[in-house]
C-alpha positions as CSV (number, residue, x, y, z in Angstrom):
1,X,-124.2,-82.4,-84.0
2,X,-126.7,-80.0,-82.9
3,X,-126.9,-81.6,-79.1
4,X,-123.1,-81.1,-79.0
5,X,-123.4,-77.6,-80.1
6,X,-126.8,-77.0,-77.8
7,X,-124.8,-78.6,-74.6
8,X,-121.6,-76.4,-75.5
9,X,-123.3,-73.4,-75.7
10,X,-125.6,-74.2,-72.3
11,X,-122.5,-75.1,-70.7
12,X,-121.1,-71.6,-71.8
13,X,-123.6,-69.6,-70.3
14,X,-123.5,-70.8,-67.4
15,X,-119.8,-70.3,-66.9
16,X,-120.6,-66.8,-68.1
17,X,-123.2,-66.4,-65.4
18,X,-121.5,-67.9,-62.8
19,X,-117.9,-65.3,-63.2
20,X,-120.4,-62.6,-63.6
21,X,-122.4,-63.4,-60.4
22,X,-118.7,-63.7,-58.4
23,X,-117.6,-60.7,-59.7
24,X,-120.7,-58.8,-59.1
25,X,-120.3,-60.5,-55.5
26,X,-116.8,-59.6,-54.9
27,X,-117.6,-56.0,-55.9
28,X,-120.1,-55.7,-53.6
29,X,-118.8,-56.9,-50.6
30,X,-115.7,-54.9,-51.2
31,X,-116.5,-51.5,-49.7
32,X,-117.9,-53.8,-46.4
33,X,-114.1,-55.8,-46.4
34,X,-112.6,-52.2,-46.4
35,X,-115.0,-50.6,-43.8
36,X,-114.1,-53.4,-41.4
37,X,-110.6,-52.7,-42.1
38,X,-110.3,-49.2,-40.8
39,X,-112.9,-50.3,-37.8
40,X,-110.3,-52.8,-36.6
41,X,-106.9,-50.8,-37.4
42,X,-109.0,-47.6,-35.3
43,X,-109.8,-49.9,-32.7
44,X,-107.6,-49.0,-29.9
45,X,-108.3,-51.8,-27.4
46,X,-106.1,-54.3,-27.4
47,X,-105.2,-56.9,-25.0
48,X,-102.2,-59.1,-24.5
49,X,-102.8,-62.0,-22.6
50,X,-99.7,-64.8,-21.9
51,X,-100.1,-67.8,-20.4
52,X,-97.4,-70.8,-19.8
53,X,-99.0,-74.7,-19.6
54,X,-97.4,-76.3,-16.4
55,X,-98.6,-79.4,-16.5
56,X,-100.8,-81.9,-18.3
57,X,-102.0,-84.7,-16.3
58,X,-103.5,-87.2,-18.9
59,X,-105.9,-90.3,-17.7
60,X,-105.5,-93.7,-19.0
61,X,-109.4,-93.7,-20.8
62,X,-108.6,-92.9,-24.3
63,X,-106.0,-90.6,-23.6
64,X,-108.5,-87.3,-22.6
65,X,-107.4,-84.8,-20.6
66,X,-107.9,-85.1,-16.9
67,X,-106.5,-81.9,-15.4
68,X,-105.0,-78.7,-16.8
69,X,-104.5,-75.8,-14.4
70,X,-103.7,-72.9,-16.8
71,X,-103.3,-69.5,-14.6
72,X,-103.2,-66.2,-16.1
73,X,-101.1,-64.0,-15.3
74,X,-102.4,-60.4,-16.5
75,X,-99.6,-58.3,-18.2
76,X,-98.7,-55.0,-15.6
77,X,-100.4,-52.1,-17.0
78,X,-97.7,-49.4,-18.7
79,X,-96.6,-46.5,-16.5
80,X,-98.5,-43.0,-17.3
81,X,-96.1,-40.1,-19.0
82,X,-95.6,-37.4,-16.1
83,X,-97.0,-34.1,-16.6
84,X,-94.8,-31.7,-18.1
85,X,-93.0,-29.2,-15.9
């Protein structure tokens, strides 16, 4: 009886300690997760690239591929706002 109650209570504590360790954790790293929020939703350059897959050529040796050509074409920059008159 008492080995039941010693493993219980073992087994206990170290549930305890582990959800305390992950929340102390999780509150920690927090204010970083936020911080790299507003970095990347300040972060004004962005890039938009397109491409369009012509062909795949694939060899008969275990079905890798042999040959893509994949060109990119880079998006036309937007027109500047005139000047005001």
């Amino acid at each position: 009886m008492m080995i039941v109650f010693g493993l219980t209570a073992l087994f206990a504590l170290a549930a305890i300690t582990a959800v305390s360790m992950l929340g102390f954790s999780i509150a920690a790293a927090l204010p970083h997760i936020a911080a790299i929020k507003a970095a990347l939703a300040n972060c004004p350059q962005t890039r938009e690239l397109r491409f369009t897959v012509r062909e795949i050529t694939v060899s008969p040796r275990h079905g890798q591929v042999a040959h893509l050509p994949v060109r990119i074409k880079p998006l036309a920059a937007p027109r500047p706002l005139r000047a005001a008159a």
